[in-house]
C-alpha positions as CSV (number, residue, x, y, z in Angstrom):
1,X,42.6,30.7,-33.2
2,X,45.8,28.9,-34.5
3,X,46.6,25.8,-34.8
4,X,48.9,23.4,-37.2
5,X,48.5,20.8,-39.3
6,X,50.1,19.0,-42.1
7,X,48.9,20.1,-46.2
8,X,47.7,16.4,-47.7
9,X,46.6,17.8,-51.1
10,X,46.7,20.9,-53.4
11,X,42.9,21.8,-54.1
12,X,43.9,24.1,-56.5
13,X,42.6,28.0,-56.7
14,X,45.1,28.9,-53.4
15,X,43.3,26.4,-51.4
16,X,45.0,23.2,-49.9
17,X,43.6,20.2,-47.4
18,X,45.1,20.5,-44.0
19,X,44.9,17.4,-41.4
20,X,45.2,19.0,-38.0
21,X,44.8,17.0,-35.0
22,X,43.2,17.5,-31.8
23,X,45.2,19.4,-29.6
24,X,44.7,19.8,-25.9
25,X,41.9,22.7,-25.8
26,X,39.8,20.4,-28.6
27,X,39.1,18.2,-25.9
28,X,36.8,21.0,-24.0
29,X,35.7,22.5,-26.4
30,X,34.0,19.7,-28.8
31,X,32.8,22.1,-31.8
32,X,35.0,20.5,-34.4
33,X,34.1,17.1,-35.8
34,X,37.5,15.3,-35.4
35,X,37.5,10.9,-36.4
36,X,38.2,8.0,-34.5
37,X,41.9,8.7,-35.0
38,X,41.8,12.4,-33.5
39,X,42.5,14.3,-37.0
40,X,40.5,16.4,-39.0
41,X,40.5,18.2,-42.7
42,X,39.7,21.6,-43.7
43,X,40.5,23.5,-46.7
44,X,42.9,26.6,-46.4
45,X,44.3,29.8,-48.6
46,X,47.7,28.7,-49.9
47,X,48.7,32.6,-49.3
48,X,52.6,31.7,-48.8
49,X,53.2,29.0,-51.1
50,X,53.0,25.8,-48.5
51,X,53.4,22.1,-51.2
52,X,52.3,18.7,-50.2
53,X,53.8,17.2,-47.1
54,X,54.6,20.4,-45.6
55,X,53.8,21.2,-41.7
56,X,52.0,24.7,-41.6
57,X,50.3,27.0,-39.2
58,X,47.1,28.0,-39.6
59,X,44.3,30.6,-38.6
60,X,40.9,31.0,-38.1
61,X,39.8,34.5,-37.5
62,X,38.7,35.0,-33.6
63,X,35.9,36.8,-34.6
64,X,34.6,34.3,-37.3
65,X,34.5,31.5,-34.5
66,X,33.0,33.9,-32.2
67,X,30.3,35.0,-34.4
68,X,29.5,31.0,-35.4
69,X,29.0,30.4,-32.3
70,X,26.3,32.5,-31.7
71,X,24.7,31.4,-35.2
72,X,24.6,27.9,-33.9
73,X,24.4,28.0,-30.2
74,X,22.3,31.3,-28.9
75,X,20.5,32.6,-32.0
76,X,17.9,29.4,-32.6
77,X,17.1,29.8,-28.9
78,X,16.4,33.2,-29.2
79,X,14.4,32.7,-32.8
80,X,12.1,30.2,-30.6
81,X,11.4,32.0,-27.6
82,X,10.3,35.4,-29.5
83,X,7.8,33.2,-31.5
84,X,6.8,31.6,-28.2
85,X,6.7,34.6,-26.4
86,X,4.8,36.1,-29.3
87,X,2.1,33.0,-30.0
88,X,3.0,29.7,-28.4
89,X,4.7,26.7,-29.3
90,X,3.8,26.5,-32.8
91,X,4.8,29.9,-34.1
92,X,8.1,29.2,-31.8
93,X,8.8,25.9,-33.6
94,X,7.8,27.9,-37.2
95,X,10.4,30.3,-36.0
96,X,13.4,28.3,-34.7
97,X,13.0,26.0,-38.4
98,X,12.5,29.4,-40.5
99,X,15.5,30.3,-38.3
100,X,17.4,27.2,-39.5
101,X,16.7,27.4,-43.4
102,X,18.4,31.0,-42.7
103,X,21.2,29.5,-42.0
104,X,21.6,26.5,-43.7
105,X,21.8,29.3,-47.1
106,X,23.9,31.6,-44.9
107,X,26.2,28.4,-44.4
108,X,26.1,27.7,-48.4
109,X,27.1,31.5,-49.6
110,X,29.2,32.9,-46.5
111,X,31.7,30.1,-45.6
112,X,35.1,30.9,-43.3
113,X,38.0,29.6,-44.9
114,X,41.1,28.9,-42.5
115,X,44.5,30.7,-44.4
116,X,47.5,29.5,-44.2
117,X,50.1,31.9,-42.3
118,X,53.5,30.1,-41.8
119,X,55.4,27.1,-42.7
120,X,56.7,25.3,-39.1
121,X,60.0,23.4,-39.3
């Protein structure tokens, strides 16, 4: 997935703060947490150099939104029904929160960082 955005600060590290705002196909799909004023910030590798101010194309690996996807959307309800299936309601609820402290660390150690891939004039 690419999009653009403008670098508003140099993190440090080869990571910068990127405000992208909502394009067209944001409006369908919802999974980014854009403000009021339709922008957003995420951190990015600074692999080509990109300074404050500068408008830059960015990408998030295809597969790495796929696979979130499923962490977030298909996996809990799958973690519930096989403790449902297997002892009712409470070993499906026990499941779908043992389900969520799993990732809430997987979140914390494995996090997708956005890289920078070309400066747009």
């Amino acid at each position: 997935m690419k999009e653009s955005g403008k670098v508003i600060r140099i993190i440090g590290d080869g990571l910068v703060e990127v405000e992208i705002k909502a394009s067209s196909g944001c409006a369908k799909c919802g999974a980014c947490n854009f403000d009021r004023s339709g922008t957003m910030s995420m951190e990015a590798k600074n692999e080509i150099g990109a300074s404050r101010g500068d408008v830059v194309e960015i990408e998030i690996p295809e597969g790495s939104v796929i696979f979130s996807s499923l962490l977030i959307f298909i996996f809990p309800i799958i973690a519930f029904f096989a403790g449902y299936i297997m002892k009712g309601l409470i070993l499906g609820s026990i499941c779908l929160l043992a389900y969520m402290i799993f990732l809430f660390v997987y979140d914390r150690k494995k996090r997708v960082i956005p890289r920078i891939t070309a400066l747009i004039k």
